[in-house]
Structure formats: structure tokens, C-alpha cells
C-alpha positions in Angstrom: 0.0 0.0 0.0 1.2 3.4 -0.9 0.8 6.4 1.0 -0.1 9.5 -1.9 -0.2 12.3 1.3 1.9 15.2 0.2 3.1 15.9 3.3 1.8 19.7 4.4 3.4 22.0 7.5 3.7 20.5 10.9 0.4 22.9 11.9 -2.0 21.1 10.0 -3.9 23.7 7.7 -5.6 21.8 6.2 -7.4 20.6 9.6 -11.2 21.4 9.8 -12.7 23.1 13.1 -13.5 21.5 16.0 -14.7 22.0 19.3 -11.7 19.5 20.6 -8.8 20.6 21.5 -6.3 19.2 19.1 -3.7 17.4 21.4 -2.4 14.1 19.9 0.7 14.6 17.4 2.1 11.4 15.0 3.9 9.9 18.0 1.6 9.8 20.4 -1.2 8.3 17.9 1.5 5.7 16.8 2.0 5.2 21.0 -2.0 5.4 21.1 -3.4 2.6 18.2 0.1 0.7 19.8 -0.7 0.8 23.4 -4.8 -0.3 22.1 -3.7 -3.4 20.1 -0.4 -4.3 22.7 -3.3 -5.4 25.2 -5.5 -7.7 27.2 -5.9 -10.1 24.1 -3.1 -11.8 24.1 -2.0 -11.6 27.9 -5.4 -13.4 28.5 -6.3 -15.5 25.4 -3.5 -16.7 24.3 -3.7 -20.0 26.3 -7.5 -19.7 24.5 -5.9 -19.8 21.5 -3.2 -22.6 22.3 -6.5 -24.6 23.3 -7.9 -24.3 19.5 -4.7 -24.7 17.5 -2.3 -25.9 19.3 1.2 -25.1 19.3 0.9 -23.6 16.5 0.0 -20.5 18.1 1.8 -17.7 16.0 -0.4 -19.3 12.9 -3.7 -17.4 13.6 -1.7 -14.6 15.4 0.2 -14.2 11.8 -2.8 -14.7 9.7 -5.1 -12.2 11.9 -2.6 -9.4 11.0 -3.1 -9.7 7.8 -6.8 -9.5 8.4 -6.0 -6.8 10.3 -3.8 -4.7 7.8 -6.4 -5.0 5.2 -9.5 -3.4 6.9 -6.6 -0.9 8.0 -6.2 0.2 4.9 -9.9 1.2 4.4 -9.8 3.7 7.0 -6.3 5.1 6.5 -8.0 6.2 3.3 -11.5 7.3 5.0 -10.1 9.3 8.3 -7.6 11.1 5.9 -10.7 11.9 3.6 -13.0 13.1 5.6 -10.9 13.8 9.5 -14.1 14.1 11.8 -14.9 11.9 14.9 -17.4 9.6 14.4 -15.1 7.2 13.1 -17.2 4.1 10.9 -20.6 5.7 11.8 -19.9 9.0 9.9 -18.0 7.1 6.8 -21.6 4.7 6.8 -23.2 7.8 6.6 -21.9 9.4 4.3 -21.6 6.2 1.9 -24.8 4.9 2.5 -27.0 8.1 3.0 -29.4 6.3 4.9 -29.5 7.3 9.1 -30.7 4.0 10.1 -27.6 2.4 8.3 -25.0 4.8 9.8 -26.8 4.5 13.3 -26.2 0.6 13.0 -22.8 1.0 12.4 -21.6 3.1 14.8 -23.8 1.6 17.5 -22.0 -1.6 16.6 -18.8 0.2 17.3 -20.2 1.6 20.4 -21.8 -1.4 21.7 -18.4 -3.3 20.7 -15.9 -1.1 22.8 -17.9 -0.4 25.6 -18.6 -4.3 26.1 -14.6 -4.4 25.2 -13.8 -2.3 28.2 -16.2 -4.2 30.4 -14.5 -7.2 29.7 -11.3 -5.5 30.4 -12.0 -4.7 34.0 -13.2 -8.4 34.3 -9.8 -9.6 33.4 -8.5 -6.3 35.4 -9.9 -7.9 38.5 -9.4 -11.5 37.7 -6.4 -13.6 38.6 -3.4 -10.9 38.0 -5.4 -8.9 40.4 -5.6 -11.2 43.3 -1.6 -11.8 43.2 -2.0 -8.8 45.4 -5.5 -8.4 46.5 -8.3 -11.1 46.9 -11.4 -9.2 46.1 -14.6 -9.8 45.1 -14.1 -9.9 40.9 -17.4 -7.8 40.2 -17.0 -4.9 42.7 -13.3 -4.5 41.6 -13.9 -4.1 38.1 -16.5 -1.8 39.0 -14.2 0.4 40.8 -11.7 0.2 38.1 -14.3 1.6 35.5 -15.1 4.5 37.6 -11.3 5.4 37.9 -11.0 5.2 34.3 -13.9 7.4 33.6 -12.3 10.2 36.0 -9.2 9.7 34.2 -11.1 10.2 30.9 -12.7 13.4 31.9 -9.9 15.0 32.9 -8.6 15.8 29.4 -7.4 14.2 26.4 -3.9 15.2 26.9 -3.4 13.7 30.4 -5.2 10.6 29.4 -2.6 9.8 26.0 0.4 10.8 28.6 -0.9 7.9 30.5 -1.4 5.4 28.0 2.2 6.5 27.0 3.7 5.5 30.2 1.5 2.0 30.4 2.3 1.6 27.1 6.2 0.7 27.7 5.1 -1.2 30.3 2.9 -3.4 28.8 5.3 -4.2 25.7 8.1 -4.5 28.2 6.3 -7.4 29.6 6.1 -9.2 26.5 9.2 -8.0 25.2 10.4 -10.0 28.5 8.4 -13.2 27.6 9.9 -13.3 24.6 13.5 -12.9 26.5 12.4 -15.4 28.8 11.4 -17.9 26.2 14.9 -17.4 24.3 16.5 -18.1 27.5 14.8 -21.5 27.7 15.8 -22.4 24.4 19.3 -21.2 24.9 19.8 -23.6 27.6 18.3 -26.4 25.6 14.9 -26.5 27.2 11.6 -26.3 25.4 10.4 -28.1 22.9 11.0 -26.0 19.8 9.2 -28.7 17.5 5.9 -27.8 18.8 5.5 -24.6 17.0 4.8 -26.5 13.8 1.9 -28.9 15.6 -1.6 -28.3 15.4 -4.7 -29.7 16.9 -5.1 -33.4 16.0 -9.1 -32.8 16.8 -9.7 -31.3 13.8 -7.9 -30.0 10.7 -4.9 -27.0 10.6 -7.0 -25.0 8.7 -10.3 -25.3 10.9 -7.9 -24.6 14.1 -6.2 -21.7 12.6 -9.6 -20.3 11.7 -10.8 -21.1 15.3 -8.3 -19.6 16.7 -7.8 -16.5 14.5 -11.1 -14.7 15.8 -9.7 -14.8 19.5 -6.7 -13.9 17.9 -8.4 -11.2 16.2 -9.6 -10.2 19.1 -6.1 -9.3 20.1 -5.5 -7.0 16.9 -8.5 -5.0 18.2 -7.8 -1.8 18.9 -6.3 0.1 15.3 -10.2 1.1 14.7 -10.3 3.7 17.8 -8.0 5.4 16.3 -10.5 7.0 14.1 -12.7 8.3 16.6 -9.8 10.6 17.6 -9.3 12.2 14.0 -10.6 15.8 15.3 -8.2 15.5 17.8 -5.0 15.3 16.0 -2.8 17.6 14.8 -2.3 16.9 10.7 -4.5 14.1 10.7 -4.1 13.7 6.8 -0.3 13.1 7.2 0.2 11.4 10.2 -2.5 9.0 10.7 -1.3 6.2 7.9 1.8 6.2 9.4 0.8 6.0 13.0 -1.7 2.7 11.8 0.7 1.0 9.5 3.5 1.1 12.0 1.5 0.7 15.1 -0.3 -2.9 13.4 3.4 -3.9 12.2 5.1 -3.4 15.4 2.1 -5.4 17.3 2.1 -8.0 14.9 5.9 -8.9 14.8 6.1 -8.7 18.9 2.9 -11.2 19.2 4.2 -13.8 16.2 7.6 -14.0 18.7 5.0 -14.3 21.5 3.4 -17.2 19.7 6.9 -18.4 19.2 8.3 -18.2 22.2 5.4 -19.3 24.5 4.6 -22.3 22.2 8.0 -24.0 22.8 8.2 -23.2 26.2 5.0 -24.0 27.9 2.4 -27.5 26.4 -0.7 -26.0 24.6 -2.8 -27.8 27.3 -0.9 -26.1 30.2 -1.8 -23.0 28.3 -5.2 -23.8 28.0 -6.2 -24.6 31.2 -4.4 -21.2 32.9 -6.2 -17.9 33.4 -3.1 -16.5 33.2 -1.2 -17.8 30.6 2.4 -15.8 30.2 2.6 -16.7 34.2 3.4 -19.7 33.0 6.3 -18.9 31.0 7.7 -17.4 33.7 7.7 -19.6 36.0 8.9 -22.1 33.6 12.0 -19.8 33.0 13.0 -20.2 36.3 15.1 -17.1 36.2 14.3 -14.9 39.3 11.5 -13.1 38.0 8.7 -12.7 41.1 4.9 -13.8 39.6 4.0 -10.3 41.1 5.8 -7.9 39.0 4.4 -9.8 35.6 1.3 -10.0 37.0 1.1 -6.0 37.6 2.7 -5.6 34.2 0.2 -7.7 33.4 -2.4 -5.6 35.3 -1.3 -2.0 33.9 -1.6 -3.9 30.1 -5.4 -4.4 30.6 -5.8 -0.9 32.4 -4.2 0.7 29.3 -6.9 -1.0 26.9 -9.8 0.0 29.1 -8.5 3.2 29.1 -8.0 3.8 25.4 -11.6 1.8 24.4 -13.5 4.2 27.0 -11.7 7.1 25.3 -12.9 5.7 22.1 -16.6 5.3 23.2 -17.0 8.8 24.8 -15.7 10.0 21.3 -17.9 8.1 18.9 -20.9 8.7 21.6 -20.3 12.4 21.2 -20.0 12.1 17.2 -23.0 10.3 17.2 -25.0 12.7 19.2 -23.7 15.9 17.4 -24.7 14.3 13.7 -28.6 13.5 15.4 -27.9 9.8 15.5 -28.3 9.8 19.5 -29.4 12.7 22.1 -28.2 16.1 21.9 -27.4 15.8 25.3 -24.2 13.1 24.8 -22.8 16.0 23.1 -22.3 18.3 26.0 -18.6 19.3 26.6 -16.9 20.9 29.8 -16.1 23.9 29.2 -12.6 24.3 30.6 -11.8 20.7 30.2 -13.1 20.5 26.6 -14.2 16.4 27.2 -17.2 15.2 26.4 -18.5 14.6 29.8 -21.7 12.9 29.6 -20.8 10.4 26.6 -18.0 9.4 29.2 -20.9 9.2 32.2 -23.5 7.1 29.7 -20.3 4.8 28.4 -18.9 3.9 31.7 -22.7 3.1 33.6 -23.3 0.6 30.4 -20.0 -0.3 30.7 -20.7 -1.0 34.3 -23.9 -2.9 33.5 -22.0 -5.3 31.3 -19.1 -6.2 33.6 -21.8 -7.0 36.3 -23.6 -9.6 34.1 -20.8 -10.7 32.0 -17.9 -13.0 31.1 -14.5 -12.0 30.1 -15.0 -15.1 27.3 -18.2 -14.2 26.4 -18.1 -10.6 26.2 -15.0 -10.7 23.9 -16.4 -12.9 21.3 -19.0 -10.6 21.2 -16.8 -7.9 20.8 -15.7 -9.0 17.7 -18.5 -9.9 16.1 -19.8 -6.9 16.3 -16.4 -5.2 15.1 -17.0 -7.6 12.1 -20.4 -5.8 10.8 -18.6 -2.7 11.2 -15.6 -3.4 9.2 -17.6 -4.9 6.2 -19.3 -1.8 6.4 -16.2 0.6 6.1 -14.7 -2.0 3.8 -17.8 -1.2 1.7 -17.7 2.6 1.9 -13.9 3.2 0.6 -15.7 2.0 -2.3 -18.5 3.9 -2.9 -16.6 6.8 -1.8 -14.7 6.7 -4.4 -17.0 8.9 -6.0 -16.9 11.3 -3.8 -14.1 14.5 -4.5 -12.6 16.2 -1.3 -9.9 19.2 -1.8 -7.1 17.8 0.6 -5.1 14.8 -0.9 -5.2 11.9 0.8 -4.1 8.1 0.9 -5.8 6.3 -1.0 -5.5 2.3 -0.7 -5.6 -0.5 -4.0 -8.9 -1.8 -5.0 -8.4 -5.1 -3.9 -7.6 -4.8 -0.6 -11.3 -3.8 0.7 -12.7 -6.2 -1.1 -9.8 -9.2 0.4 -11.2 -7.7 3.8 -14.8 -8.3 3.3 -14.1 -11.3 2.6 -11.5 -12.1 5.2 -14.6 -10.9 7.6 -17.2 -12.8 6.1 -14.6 -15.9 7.2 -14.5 -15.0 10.4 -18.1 -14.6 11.3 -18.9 -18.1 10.1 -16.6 -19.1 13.2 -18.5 -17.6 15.4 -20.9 -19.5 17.8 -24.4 -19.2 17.9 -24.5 -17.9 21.5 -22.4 -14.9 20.0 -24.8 -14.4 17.5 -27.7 -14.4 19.7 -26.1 -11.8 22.2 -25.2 -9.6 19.0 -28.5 -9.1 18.0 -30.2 -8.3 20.8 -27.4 -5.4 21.4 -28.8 -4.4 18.2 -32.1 -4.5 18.6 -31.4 -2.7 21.6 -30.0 -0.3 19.5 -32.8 -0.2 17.0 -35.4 0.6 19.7 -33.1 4.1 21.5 -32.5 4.5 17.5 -36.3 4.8 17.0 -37.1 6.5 20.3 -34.8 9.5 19.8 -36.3 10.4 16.5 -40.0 9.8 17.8 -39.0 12.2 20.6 -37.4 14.5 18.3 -34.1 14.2 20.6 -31.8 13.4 18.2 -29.7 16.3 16.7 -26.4 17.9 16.5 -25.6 19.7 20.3 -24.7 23.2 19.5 -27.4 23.5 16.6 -24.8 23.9 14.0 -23.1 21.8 11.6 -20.8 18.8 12.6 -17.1 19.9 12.5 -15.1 19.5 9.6 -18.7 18.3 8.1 -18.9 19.1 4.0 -21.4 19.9 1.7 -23.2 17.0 -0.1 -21.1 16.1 -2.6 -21.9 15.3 -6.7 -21.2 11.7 -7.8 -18.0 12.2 -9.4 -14.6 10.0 -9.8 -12.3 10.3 -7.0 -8.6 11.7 -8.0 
């Protein structure tokens, strides 16, 4: 993929206005979509995925970047097109024309990261949480969503020099499991033959499949990005190479993961731990206490949470200033410029999905809802086409959207029918406060003025 940006001044003129404060330059976007993907996924499911493929496990990890990289792509092209927050629900909008469609879509983003973050604190207050603390699981990830709301509403700024700082932690930690694992193999432990076996229960290609939607899962995180476009400085410059680099730099850290923990550690001894990179370190043997990993561990999840809530208050707030949801979720404080009640409404749902949830079964729901909403933005780059903007942008091959609809159509027939089930009724709960808010009337932008950085209606005409 080729990037055609001509690279304009560090200030960005060719930004739209916004009622954000524009806070997030090229490194700490690249440390942002990193610090998202580098997550919870793979420090918790990776013995989930060792149960489905075996020891195999840098297979699906390999094969769900490249799923990955292709529905990257598609928005690299869209958020430098058209650089508003709103992320998938304004690029369904404006491809589709149809408010019902783009209402879908972003609530299917919504509902996906808010459900993501509830899982999150789940796994927060799990096992790597009572290393130090035994707690009831619920009531701590409670208390560990309301601390990452208060962190959210305090400002964009201090909330990215956060993630920056639990960012190098988190990649430390698996940076050290793959040091670990090398250790192990340097002294002739391990067995290194295991990364080429799969699952004798079924076929390679049906475990890689299997596993590559949990491993999917772990790849989540690239989309948010999107959601923050009005809050970047030179979004039309930056933002491919912040995505591209952040998605390569994830992917060749968890392949060595795979790697490493595969020879290491017996895919069953994976499988049946709730805390699976534990075990490589107490299989290394070196000196490294089960506390510190575990609060590297611990600081990995928080960061996730912390960047998914930032991506639901966002999209909330998009959604409410285009008229999709109430005009009240676009409310921003005034000195702190955040969109304070999009983070209230996110973190109570949030809260109402930890309660009632599993970490398992909220984050195959996740990404099946993710999946509805990449087919959809897959979709758009190509209708948009059409559709003429003044700024150049980057603009991604043909083929690639169309190898991601597909790769997502793939994906979806993995998922269970339990997933399915709980999918649609998020939607139809979506449908209903959809449907509501335009029978009320509530629905519409929350100053009473145009969307920033929104555009006319454009001709039909054929994209430079």
C-alpha cells in the first residue's frame, strides 16, 4: 500500500474546526493505536488460543494481521478523507445516506468497545489482580471503570500521557516473555518442535480459523483510532503512518510471542491457565517474582480500558452531534473541553456489562460486532470513491477492501451461535433508542450547528 499524502506544515492547515482541543501529534497516535492493540488479548487468550490450534500459536496470530492490515487500509483512506470523529458511523453515513444504516454501524462500534472495556476490567480484577489483592471480581472491576472514567474526563492530553507511560510497560512485559522464552531455548529447554503442531481434533486450517477470531480479538484496537481524527494535529499526514507502523510493530512482537510461548509451555498447560504468560515465567525459572508480571500484566489491561472508553465517549459524542443519539451526549466541559456525559452514559453501560458478564463471552461478542462494522467501512472506501474532497489523501488498491470483506465474512462463520444471539439483541437494543430518539425528536447535533469539519453534499464524481 502506498501512501499519496503530500506531506503539508507541521500545523496542519488543512485541519477542519472542531470544538476539541487538538492534542495528539504522530507519536503519540502511533503510542495510542500501539498501546490499544499491545493489550489484554493476548496476555489473556493466548492460552485460549493454544487450546484451538495448538502449538501452533503464532499461525492465527500471523494470519489475523493480515486480516487486520487489510480493513486498516480502508480507513487510513477514510479518516484522511474526511478527518471528523465519528469514526465508521460517519464514513456509513456518508456512503450509504441512509440514518438508520449509519446509526447501526456506529452503535456496533459503540456497543463493541464499551462491552470491550467491560470485559477488560473483568480480566483487570481476575487472577493478575488477586496476586496482590483477593477481592470480590465484580465490585473490583467496577471500581476500576469508575477510575477510568475520571481519568477520561480529565482531558485528552493527560489521558494519551498515560497510555504512554503503560504503554512501555505493557510491551516491556512481553518484550520480556519473549527474553524469557529465548533463555529457555538457549539452555536447551523447550520443545521448539511444537510450533509446527496443530490440533489433531480437527484440521490446521479449521484450528487456525478457530483460533484466529480470538486472535483477532487481540488486533483489536487500530479502529479507535478514528474516533480521535478531530483530535490530532495533521491528521491527513500522520494517521497512515501512526496505523501501518503501530499494526506492524504489534504483529511482529505477538508472532515472537506465539513463538516463544509455544516451545516453552504445552498448549494444554496454556489452555487450562487464566493467566497464561505466568506460566512462562515460572517455567524460566530465572528470578522473575509472579508479582511484577502480574502488575505488568495488570497495567496492560488498564491501558486498553482506558484507550476503548476514550474511544466510546468519542464516537458517543459524534453520534449525538450528527442527530444519531441525544443532543445531550454532546455536552462538553467547558474548561476541560471532554465530552462529559458520553463518558458518564459509556462507563454506567460499561458497568452494567461487567456486572452480568464473562470476560469469554463478552470478547467474542466484541468482535463480532467489530465484524459488521468493518464490512461496512470496507464497503464505503468503495462507494466513496465517487466522492471529491480538496485535501489529498491516501488512497488504498482496490483489492484490498474487497480481500477484507471477505476475510470478515470468514471470520463470522466461526463464530458460535451464543455470540450471535447476544449480538443481535445489542442491536435491537440499538434499533429501539434508535427509533425513540427520532420519535422524541431528541436526536440532533448539540450546538445547533453543523458537525465539525462536516462538508457539503457532494456530486457523484470519480475520486482523483
Amino acid at each position: 500500500m502506498t501512501d499519496h499524502v503530500a506531506a503539508p506544515p507541521e500545523s496542519g492547515p488543512t485541519d477542519p474546526p472542531t470544538p476539541l482541543k487538538r492534542a495528539i501529534t504522530g507519536k503519540l497516535l502511533f503510542l495510542f493505536i500501539l498501546g490499544d492493540v499491545l493489550g489484554a488479548g493476548i496476555y489473556a487468550l493466548v492460552g485460549e488460543m493454544a487450546g484451538k490450534v495448538g502449538g501452533a500459536v503464532w499461525v492465527p496470530l500471523l494470519v489475523a494481521l493480515v486480516m487486520a492490515l487489510l480493513t486498516a487500509g480502508s480507513y487510513a483512506e477514510l479518516v484522511t478523507k474526511y478527518p471528523q470523529a465519528g469514526g465508521a458511523a460517519v464514513f456509513a453515513a456518508r456512503a450509504y445516506r441512509s440514518s438508520p444504516v449509519s446509526f447501526l454501524v456506529g452503535f456496533c462500534m459503540l456497543a463493541a468497545g464499551v462491552t470491550s472495556a467491560a470485559g477488560l476490567s473483568l480480566a483487570f480484577a481476575g487472577d493478575y489482580l488477586k496476586e496482590f489483592w483477593d477481592v470480590p471480581t465484580t465490585g473490583a472491576a467496577l471500581v476500576f471503570l469508575v477510575a477510568v472514567a475520571l481519568l477520561n474526563a480529565r482531558g485528552i492530553s493527560e489521558s494519551l500521557r498515560a497510555n504512554v507511560v503503560m504503554t512501555v510497560v505493557e510491551v516491556s512485559g512481553l518484550v520480556l516473555i519473549i527474553v524469557l522464552a529465548g533463555i529457555v531455548l538457549g539452555r536447551g529447554g523447550g520443545e521448539p518442535q511444537r510450533v509446527l503442531e496443530f490440533d489433531d481434533s480437527t484440521t490446521p486450517t479449521l484450528a487456525v480459523l478457530g483460533a484466529a477470531v480470538l486472535a483477532y480479538y487481540s488486533f483489536m484496537g487500530f479502529e479507535t483510532s478514528a474516533n480521535m481524527a478531530e483530535e490530532m494535529h495533521d491528521a491527513r499526514r500522520v494517521y497512515p503512518k501512526a496505523l501501518f507502523g503501530a499494526l506492524l510493530t504489534a504483529g511482529v512482537v505477538y508472532v515472537l510471542v506465539g513463538l516463544g510461548v509455544s516451545f516453552v509451555v504445552s498448549p494444554d498447560q496454556l489452555a487450562s491457565s487464566s493467566g497464561p504468560l505466568l506460566e512462562v515465567v515460572s517455567a524460566a525459572d530465572v528470578g522473575v517474582p509472579d508479582r511484577l508480571f502480574s502488575l505488568i500484566a495488570l497495567i496492560a489491561v488498564a491501558n486498553g480500558a482506558l484507550l476503548t472508553m476514550i474511544m466510546a465517549s468519542r464516537l458517543t459524542f459524534g453520534m449525538a452531534r450528527d442527530g444519531l443519539l441525544p443532543s445531550t451526549l454532546a455536552r462538553v466541559l467547558s474548561r476541560r473541553r471532554t465530552p462529559w456525559v458520553a463518558i458518564v452514559a459509556t462507563t454506567a453501560i460499561a458497568m452494567v456489562l461487567a456486572a452480568t458478564g464473562s470476560v469469554a463471552a463478552l470478547a467474542e461478542t466484541v468482535v463480532l460486532l467489530l465484524l459488521f462494522v468493518f464490512v461496512s467501512t470496507n464497503v464505503a472506501v468503495l462507494v466513496l470513491r465517487r466522492d471529491v474532497v480538496d485535501a489529498d489523501h491516501f488512497r488504498v488498491p482496490t483489492i484490498v477492501p474487497v480481500l477484507a470483506v471477505v476475510s470478515c465474512i470468514v471470520l463470522m462463520t466461526q463464530q458460535s451461535a451464543e455470540s450471535w444471539l447476544r449480538a443481535g439483541i445489542l442491536l435491537a437494543v440499538g434499533l429501539v433508542l434508535f427509533g425513540l430518539a427520532r420519535a422524541t425528536g431528541s436526536g440532533g447535533r448539540g450546538d445547533g450547528a453543523p458537525a465539525a469539519g462536516a462538508e457539503p453534499e457532494a456530486q457523484p464524481t470519480q475520486d482523483r
